[in-house]
Structure formats: C-alpha cells, structure tokens
C-alpha positions as CSV (number, residue, x, y, z in Angstrom):
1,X,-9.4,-11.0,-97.1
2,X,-8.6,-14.3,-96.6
3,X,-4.4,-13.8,-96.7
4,X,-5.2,-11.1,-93.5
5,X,-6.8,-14.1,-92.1
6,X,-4.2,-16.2,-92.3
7,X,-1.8,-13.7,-91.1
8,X,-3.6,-13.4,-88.0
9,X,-3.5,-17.2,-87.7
10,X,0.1,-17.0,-87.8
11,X,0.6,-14.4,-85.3
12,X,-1.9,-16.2,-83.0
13,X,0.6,-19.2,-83.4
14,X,3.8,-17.4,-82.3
15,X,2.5,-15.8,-79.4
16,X,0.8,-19.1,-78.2
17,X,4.2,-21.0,-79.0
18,X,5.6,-18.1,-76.7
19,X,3.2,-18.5,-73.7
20,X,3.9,-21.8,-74.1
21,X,7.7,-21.7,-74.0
22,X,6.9,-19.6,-71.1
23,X,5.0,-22.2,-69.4
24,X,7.5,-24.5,-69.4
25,X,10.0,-22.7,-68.7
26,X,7.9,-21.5,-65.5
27,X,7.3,-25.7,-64.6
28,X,11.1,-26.0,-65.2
29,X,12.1,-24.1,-62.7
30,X,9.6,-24.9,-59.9
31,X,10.7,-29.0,-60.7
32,X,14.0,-27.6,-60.2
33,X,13.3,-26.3,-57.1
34,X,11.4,-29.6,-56.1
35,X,14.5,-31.2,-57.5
36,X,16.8,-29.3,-54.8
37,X,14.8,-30.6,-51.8
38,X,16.7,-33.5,-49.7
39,X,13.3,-35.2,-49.4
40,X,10.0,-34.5,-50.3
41,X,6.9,-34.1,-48.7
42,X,3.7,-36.7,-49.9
43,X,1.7,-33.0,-50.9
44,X,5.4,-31.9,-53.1
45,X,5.9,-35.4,-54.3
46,X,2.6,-35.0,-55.8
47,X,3.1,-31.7,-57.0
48,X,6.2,-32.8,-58.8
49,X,4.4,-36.2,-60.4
50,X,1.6,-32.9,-61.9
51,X,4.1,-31.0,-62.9
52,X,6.4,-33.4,-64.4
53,X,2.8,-34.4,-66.3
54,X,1.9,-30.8,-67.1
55,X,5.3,-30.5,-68.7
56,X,5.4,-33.0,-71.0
57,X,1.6,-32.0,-72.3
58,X,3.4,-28.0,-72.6
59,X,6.1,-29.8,-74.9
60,X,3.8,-32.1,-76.6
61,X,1.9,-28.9,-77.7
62,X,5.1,-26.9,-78.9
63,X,6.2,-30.1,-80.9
64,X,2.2,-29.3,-82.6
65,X,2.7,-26.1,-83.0
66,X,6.0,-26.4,-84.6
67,X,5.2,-29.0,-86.8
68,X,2.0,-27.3,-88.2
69,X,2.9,-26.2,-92.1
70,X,2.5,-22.0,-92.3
71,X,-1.0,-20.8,-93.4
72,X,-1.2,-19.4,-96.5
C-alpha cells in the first residue's frame, strides 16, 4: 500500500517539476519580450522587476524538487 503511495508521490513530483519548467519558460519569454523594448514604461519596468522575482522563486523550487532523494 505504502509503495503505491510513494509512486504517486513521485509522479506528483514530475508533473509539478513540469508545470514548473513550463512556468519559467512562460516568464522567459515575456522578460524577453520586456528585454526587446528600447525603453520601458514605469508599469513594464515593474512588471519586469516581478517577473525577474517570480523567476528566480520558479528556479529556486525546480533546484527543490531536483534535489529531493526518490521516495521509496
């Protein structure tokens, strides 16, 4: 019972180190869009600062999930 368990864990993990990957991806390419702008707007400056922010957070949780030992 407890090894389905686990195996559930570990599928839970891959998807959520997908959508995660996704996610960043996703705030890659709208900082790259910022990134093409001559100049910025106050309002896109301070979307890029969030972004920039949000980011890091998506990688800091990737490096988690990565780093966690498999179940089981």
């Amino acid at each position: 019972m407890q090894e389905n368990a686990s195996r559930r864990d570990d599928m839970g993990s891959v998807e959520d180190l997908e959508a995660l990957r996704n996610q960043h991806k996703d705030l890659e390419s709208r900082l790259a869009a910022l990134d093409r702008h001559l100049s910025l707007t106050a309002r896109e400056q301070a979307e890029r600062a969030r972004l920039k922010k949000e980011k890091l957070a998506v990688k800091d949780r990737i490096q988690l999930l990565l780093s966690r030992p498999p179940a089981g």
